[in-house]
C-alpha positions in Angstrom: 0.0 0.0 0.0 3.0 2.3 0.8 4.2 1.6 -2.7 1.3 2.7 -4.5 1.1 5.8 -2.5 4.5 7.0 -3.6 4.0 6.2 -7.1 0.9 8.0 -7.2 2.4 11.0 -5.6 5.7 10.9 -8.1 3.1 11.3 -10.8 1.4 13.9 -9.4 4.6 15.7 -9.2 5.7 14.8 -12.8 2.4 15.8 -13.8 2.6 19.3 -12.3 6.1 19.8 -13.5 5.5 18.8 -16.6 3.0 22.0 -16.6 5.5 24.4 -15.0 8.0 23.2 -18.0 5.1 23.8 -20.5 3.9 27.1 -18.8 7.8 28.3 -19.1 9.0 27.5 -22.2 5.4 28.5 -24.1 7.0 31.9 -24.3 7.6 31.8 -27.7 4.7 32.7 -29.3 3.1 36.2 -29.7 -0.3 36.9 -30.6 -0.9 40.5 -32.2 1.0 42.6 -35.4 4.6 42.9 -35.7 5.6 46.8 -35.8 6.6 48.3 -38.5 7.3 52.3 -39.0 4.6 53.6 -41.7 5.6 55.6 -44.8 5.4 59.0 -43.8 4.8 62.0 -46.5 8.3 63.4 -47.5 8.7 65.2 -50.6 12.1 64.3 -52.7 13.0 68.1 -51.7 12.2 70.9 -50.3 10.2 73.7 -52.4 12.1 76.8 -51.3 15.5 76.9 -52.1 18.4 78.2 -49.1 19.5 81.9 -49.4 22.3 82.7 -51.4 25.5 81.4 -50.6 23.8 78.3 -48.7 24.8 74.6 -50.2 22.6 71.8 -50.0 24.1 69.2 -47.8 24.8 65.8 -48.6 23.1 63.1 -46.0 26.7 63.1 -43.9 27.0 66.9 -44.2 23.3 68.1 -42.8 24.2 67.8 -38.9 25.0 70.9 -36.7 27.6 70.0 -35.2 28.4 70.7 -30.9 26.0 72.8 -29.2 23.8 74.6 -32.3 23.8 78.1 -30.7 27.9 78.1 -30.8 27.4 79.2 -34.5 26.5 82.8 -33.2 29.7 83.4 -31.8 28.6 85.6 -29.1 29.8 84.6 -25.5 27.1 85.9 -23.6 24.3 83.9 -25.7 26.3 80.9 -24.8 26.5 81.5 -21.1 23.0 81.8 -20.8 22.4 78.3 -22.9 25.0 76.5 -21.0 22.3 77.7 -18.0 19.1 75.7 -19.3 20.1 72.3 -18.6 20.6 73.1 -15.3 18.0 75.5 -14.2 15.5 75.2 -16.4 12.3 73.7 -14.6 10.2 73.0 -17.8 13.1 70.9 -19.1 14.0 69.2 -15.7 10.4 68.5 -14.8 10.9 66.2 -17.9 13.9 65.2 -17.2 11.8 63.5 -14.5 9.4 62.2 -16.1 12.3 60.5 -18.5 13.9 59.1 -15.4 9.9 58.1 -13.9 9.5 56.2 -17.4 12.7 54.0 -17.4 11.4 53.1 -13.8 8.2 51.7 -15.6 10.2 49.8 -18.0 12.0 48.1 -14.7 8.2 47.6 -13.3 7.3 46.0 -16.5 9.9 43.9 -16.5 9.2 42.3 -13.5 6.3 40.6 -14.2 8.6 38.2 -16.7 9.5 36.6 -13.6 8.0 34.7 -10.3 7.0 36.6 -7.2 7.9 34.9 -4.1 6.3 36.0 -0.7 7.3 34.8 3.1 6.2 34.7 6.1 5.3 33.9 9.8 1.4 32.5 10.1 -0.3 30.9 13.4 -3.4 29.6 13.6 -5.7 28.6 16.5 -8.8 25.7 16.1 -11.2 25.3 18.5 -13.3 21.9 18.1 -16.2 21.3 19.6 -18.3 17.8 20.7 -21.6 17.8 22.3 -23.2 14.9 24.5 -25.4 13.8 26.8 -23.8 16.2 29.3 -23.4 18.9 26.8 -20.5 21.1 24.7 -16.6 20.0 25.0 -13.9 22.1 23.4 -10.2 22.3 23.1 -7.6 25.1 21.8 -5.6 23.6 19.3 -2.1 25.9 18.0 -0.9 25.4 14.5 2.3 27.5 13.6 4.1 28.2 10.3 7.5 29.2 10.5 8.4 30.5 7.8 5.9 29.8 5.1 6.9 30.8 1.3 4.9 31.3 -1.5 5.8 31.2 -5.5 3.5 32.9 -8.0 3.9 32.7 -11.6 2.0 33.7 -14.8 3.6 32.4 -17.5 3.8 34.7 -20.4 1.9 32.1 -23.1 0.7 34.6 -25.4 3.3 37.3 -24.9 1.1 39.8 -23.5 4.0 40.8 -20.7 6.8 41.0 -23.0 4.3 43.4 -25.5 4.1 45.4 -22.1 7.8 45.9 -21.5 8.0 46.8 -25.0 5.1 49.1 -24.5 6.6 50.2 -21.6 10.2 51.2 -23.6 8.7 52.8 -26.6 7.0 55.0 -24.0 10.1 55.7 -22.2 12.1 56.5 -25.3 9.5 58.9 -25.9 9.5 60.4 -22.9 13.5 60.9 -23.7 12.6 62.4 -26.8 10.1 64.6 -25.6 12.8 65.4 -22.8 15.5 66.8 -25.9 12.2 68.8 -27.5 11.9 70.4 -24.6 15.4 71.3 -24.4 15.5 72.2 -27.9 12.3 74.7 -27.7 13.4 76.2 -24.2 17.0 76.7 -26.0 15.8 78.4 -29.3 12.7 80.4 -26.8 16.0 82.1 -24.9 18.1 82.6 -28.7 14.8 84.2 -29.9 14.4 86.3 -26.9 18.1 87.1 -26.8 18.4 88.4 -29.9 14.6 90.0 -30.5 15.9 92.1 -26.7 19.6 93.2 -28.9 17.0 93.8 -31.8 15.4 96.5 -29.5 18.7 97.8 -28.5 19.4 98.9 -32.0 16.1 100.6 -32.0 17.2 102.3 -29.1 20.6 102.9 -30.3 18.7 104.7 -33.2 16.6 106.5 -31.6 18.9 108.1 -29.1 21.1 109.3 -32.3 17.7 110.2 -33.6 16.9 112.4 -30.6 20.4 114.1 -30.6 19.7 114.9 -34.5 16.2 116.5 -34.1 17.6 118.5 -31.0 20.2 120.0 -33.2 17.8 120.5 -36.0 15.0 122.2 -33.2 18.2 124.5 -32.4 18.8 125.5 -36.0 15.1 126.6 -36.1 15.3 128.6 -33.1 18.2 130.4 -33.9 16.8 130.8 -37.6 13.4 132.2 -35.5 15.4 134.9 -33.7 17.1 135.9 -37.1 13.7 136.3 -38.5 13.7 133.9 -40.9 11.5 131.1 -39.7 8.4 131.1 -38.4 6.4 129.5 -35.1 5.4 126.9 -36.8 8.4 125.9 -37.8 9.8 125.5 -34.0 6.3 124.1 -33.4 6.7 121.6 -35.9 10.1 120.3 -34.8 9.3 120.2 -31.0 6.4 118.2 -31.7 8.7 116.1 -33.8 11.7 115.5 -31.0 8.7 114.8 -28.3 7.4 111.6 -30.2 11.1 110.6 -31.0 11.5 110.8 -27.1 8.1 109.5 -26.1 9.1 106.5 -29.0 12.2 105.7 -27.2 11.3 105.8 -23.5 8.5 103.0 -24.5 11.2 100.6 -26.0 11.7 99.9 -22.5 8.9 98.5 -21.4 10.1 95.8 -24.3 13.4 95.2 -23.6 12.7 94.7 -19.9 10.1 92.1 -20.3 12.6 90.3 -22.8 15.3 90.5 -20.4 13.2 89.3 -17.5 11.9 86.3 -19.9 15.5 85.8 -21.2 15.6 85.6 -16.5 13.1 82.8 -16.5 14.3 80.7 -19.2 17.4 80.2 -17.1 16.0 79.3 -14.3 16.5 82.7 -12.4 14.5 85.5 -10.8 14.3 88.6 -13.2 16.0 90.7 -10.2 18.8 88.6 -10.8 19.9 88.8 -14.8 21.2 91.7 -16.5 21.8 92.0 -19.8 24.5 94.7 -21.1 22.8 96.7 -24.1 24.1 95.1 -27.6 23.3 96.1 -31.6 23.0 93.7 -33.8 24.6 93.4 -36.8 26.1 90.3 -38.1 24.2 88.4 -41.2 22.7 85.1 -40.0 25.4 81.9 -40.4 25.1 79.4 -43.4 23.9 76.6 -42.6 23.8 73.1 -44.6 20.5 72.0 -45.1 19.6 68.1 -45.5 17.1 66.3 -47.7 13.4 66.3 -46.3 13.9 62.4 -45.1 16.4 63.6 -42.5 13.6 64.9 -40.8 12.3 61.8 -40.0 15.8 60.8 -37.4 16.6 64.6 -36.8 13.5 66.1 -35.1 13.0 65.1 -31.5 9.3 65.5 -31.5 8.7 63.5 -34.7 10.7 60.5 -32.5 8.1 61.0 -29.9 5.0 60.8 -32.3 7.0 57.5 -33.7 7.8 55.6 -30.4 4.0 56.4 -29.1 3.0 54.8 -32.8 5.0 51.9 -31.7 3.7 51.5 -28.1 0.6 51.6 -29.4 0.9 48.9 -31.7 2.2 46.7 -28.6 -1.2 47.3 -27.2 -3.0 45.9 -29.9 -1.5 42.2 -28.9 -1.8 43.4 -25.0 -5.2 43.0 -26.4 -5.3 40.0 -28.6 -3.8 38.1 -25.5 -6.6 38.5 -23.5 -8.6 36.6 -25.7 -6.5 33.5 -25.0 -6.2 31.4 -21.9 -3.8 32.7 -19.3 -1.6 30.1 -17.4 -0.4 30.3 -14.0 1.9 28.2 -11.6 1.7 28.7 -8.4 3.7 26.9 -4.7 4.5 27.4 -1.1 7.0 25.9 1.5 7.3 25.8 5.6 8.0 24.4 8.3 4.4 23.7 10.3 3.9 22.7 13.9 1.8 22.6 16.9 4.3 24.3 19.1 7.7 26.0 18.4 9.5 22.9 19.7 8.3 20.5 17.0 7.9 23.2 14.6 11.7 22.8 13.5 12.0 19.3 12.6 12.2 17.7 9.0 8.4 15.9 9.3 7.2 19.5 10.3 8.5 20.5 6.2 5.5 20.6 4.0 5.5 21.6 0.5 2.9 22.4 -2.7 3.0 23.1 -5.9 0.3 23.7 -8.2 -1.1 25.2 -12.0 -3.9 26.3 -13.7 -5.0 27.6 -16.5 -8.4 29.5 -17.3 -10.5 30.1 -20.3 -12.6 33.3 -20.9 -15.9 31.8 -21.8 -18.2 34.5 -22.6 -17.8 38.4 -21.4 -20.6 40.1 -24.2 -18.1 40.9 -26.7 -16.3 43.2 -24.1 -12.7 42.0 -25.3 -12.8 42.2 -28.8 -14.2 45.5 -28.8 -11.1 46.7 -26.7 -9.0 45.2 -29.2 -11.0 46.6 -31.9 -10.4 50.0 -30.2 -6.8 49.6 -29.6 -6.5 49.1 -33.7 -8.5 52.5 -33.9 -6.0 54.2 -31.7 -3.1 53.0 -33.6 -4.4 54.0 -36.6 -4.5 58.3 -34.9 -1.2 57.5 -33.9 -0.1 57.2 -37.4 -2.1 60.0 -38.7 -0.6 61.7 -36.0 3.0 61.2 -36.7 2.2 61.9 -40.3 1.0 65.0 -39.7 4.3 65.8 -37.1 6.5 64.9 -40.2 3.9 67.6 -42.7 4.6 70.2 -40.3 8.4 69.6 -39.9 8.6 70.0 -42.9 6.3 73.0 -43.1 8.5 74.9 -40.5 12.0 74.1 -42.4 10.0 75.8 -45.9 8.9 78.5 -43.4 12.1 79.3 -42.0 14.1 79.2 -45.3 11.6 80.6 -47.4 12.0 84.0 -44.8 15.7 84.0 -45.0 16.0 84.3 -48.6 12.9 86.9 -48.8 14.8 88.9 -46.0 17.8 88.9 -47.5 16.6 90.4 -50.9 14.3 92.8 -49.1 17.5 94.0 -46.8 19.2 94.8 -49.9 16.0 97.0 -51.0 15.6 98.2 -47.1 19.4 99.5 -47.4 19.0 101.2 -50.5 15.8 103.1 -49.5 17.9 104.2 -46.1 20.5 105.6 -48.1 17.6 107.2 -50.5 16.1 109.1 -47.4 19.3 109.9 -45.9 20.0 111.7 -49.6 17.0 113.1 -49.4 17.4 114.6 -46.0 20.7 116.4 -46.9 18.9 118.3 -49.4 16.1 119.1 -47.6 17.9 120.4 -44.6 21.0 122.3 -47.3 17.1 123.9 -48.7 16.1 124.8 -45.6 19.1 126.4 -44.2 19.2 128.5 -48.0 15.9 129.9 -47.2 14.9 127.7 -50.4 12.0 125.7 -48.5 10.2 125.7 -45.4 10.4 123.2 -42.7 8.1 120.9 -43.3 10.5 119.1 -46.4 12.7 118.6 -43.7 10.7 117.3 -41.2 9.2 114.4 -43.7 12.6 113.4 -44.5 13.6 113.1 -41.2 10.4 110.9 -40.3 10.9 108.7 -43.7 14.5 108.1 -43.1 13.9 107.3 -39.5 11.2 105.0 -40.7 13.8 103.4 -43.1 16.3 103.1 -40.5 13.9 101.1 -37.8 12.8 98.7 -40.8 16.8 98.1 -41.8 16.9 97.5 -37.9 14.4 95.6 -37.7 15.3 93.0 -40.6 18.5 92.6 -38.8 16.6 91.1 -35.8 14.3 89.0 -38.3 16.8 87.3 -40.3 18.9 86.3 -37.0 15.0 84.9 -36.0 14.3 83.0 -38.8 17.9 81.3 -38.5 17.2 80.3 -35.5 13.9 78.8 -36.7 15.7 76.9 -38.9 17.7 75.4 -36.8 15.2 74.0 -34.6 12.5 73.1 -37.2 16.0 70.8 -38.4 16.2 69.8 -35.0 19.4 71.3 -33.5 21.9 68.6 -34.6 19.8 66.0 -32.4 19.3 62.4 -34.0 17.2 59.9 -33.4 20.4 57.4 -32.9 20.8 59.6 -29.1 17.4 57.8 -28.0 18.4 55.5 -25.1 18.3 51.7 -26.1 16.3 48.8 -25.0 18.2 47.3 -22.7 19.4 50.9 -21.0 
């Protein structure tokens, strides 16, 4: 009889192991679609052609190289850049988030493997008899010491191993949303850099502009006295220096917001930044200029439309999974006694190991329709990412398309300055002959000044729109820097 006992117990346990070994090596299949990127809508090239002097650059050739905002030359800009990675709270806050991702991958990845539990249990039973002379009971103690548990569901279907890959295309995301937000906040502080130097060359004018129409209200004076110019005339030009004051003191309010903005972007209270007044007046840098296609590995945030494409697709076969069974092994081991002295004794060992496996049999429909939905949402992930790449490439046309325009129309700007400036001088040479009145002068001195703020101003535009550029090419990034798999 003891025989047949033991036989049927070693086939028990053959049988059960025999499961665990089928629940453990079923890993290899994988319900759902494999991922593959989807053809996004690139043109060949791009419509608008570079500025003059630009080169297309060949595949090898189209990446910035070092930190993008070097190509300025200016010191202080580069200070102030250096400052964003470590101050900036918009692009540490997702610098966080990157790190809080990676930690889901890890979570993820945990489920590929048993959970084991222990512990310290005690029980107490209380029986009861009755008789003829009534109700009998007894305490009975039960410890286990230690007790431990094993938990396993096998991944049959691959619906844990979609998940970590869910989990990592959604971490490498979050990395690429990490460098777009670096890459905005760093153009954001160019921008308002140079648009706050832009305003210093208004200023610059306009304080020359001043000192002109005060010696021009002083010629009118002194031509008063002498009789030969009239009330108006002063009139005309103290009206005329006022608004070219008035005009000036306002560009303050400007430049003070752009330097406290310039004061946030770094991570620093406005009463802390000063920024030194500075013209501008170097032409934007040449730049080399890819094919549209780099696009696709070169822009951070069409890497982040991508990788959400791909962990979406995983979620599709999350989804297919659950329409399959789901297998699970499970076991526990202690020690088990009715007092602590007995407790630790090799008949006191017990053991258990066990599996299952169970079958959705009918839930109205309710899984299919979540996979259904989960096809629906990969398909707006691809139209997303399709239209990240359309407006990529919308912002690089932008971008170029105002550099050439601006350089042709400072040519035309420079021309007209040096037209009212002409103009001006023989206006004022009338003036002082007695040939004219004032008010010739006084429109060439509002036209050239007008001239002179538009030359100033496409200064600041065309350093704008390089900067534009560079970001809408993605600042020398590439998708290659997004963190790997198994980092």
């Amino acid at each position: 009889m003891s025989r047949t006992i033991t036989r049927g117990r070693r086939a028990r346990l053959a049988i059960l192991l025999t499961a665990a070994a089928l629940a453990l090596g079923s890993g290899a299949c994988v319900v759902g679609p494999n991922y593959h990127r989807p053809e996004a809508p690139v043109s060949p090239a791009f419509k608008e052609a570079p500025p003059d002097g630009w080169k297309r650059a060949e595949p090898s050739d189209g990446v910035i190289r070092g930190p993008w905002w070097s190509v300025y030359g200016d010191p202080a800009l580069d200070e102030l850049e250096r400052r964003i990675d470590v101050s900036n709270q918009t692009v540490l806050a997702a610098e966080a988030n990157y790190r809080a991702a990676a930690d889901a991958v890890r979570a993820a990845r945990g489920a590929l493997f048993p959970s084991v539990t222990g512990g310290v249990a005690a029980t107490e039973a209380r029986p009861t008899t009755a008789g003829l002379t009534g109700v009998s009971s007894s305490a009975r103690t039960t410890l286990q010491v230690p007790t431990v548990d094993l938990s396993y569901q096998a991944d049959v279907w691959g619906a844990i191993r979609r998940t970590v890959r869910a989990a990592t295309a959604t971490a490498q995301a979050s990395a690429a949303q990490l460098e777009n937000a670096r890459l905005i906040v760093q153009a954001d502080l160019a921008i308002d850099y140079f648009t706050l130097h832009g305003l210093d060359g208004d200023i610059d004018l306009l304080e020359k502009t001043v000192a002109s129409y005060e010696e021009y209200l002083a010629l009118t004076k002194a031509r008063q006295t002498a009789g030969v110019a009239s009330g108006a005339d002063v009139a005309q030009a103290e009206a005329q220096l006022s608004a070219a004051r008035a005009e000036l003191t306002d560009l303050g309010v400007a430049r003070s917001q752009f330097e406290h903005a310039v004061a946030i972007l770094t991570g620093r209270p406005p009463a802390e930044v000063t920024i030194p007044r500075q013209t501008l007046s170097a032409d934007p840098p040449q730049m080399p200029v890819a094919l549209p296609a780099a696009l696709l590995e070169r822009r951070p945030d069409i890497a982040i439309a991508e990788r959400q494409m791909a962990a979406q697709n995983e979620q599709i076969g999350i989804a297919q999974a659950a329409l399959f069974p789901t297998v699970g092994l499970s076991g526990s081991a202690g020690l088990q006694g009715t007092s602590l002295s007995n407790v630790f004794s090799v008949p006191a060992l017990f053991w258990s190991l066990g599996a299952n496996a169970v079958e959705l049999i009918f839930d109205a429909g309710r899984r299919r329709a979540i996979t259904d939905q989960q096809r629906n949402l990969f398909d707006a992930s691809v139209a997303n990412y399709r239209q990240t790449v359309l407006t990529a490439l919308q912002q690089v046309e932008d971008a170029m398309a105002a550099l050439r325009i601006l350089e042709r129309e400072a040519a035309q700007v420079a021309d007209s300055v040096s037209a009212a400036r002409a103009s001006l001088d023989i206006s004022t040479a009338q003036y002082k002959a007695g040939v004219v009145s004032s008010l010739p002068v006084i429109t060439a001195q509002a036209t050239l000044l007008q001239n002179q703020r538009s030359a100033v101003d496409i200064v600041t535009r065309r350093l704008l729109a390089s900067v534009q550029l560079i970001e809408a090419l993605g600042g020398g990034w590439d998708a290659s820097r997004l963190p790997s798999a198994a980092r």
